[in-house]
N, C-alpha and C positions, 0 to 999 in steps of 0.2 A: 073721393080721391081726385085730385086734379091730374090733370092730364091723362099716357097712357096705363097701359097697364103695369104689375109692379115687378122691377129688376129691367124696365128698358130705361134704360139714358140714352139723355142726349149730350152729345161735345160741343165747346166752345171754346177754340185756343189759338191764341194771337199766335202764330208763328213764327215772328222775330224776336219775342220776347225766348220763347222758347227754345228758338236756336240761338240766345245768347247764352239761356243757362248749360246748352249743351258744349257750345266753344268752352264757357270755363272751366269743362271739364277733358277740356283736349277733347271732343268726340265730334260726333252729327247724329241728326237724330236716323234713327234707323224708318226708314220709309213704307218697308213692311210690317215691322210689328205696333207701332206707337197710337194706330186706333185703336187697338185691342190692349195693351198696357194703361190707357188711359182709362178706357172704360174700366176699366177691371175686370176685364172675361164676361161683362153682363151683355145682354143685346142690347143693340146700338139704333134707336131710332131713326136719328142725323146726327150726322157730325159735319162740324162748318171750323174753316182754317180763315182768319185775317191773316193775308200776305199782303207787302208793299208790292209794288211793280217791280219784278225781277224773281220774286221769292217762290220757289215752289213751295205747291199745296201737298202735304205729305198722301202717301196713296188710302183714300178711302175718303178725305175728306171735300167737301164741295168747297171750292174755294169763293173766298171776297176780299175786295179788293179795300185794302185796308188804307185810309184819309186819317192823314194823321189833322191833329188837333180836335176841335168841338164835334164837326158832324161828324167823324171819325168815330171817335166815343159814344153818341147818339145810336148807331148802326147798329154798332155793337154793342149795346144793352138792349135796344130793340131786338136784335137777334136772340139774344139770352129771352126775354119775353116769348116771341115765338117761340122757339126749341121749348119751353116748358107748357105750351100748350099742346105741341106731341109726345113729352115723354111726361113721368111722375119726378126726373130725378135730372138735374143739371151738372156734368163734372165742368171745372172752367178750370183754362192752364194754359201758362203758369199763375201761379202766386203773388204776382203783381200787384204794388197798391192799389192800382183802379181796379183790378180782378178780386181784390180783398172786400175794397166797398161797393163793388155791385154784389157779389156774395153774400154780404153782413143785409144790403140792403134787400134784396129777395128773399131771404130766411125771413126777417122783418114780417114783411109780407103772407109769409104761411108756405116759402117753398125750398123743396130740401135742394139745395147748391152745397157741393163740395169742392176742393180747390185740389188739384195735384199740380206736380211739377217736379222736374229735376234737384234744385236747390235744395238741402240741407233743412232749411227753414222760411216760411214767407213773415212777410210784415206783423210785427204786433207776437199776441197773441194767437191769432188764428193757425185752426189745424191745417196743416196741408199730406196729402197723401203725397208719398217719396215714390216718384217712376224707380220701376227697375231698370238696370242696366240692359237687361234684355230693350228697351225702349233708343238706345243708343248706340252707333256702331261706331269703333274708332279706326280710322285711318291708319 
């Protein structure tokens, strides 16, 4: 078994992406519940939030400072890499195409990534688990 032991994950979730899917839905993401909706009630190894400069990092998550473009991306798959040498199981969120092909691209590889997010549905074919609304507070 790679990594840690089994039912710990670890989180990996762009924050702007994520609070774009929450404005579509008229809300904000709720700050206290959204590590534990994400994981799915499982223990939580680490969880890591990309924010731009400005963005808060929702509460529980260790925030980075999110570069947009190439080395942007680089960080951020590098971090998916670490996070699966401490846990067995990676959630990434949102559903994003480049959170679709690092996903598609790590299972490749031999490792279990699942994808959740607010949105209805992600790119393609791929499954994405639906946050509850419990994950979301509306103004």
């Amino acid at each position: 078994m790679r990594g840690g032991p089994a039912g710990r994950v670890a989180l990996l979730v762009d924050v702007a992406a994520l609070l774009a899917e929450a404005r579509a839905q008229g809300a904000e993401l709720s700050q206290h519940k959204l590590r534990n909706g994400i994981a799915n009630h499982r223990a939580v190894v680490r969880a890591v939030g990309f924010a731009p400069a400005g963005v808060a990092v929702p509460t529980g998550f260790d925030a980075v400072a999110a570069d947009a473009g190439f080395e942007g991306g680089v960080r951020f798959a590098a971090t998916a890499f670490e996070l699966l040498a401490a846990a067995s199981h990676l959630v990434l969120a949102p559903a994003t195409a480049a959170n679709v092909q690092l996903a598609q691209a790590l299972r490749r590889a031999g490792h279990q990534v699942e994808l959740a997010g607010l949105a209805a549905a992600g790119p393609g074919d791929e499954p994405v688990r639906r946050l509850g609304r419990d994950c979301l507070f509306v103004p």
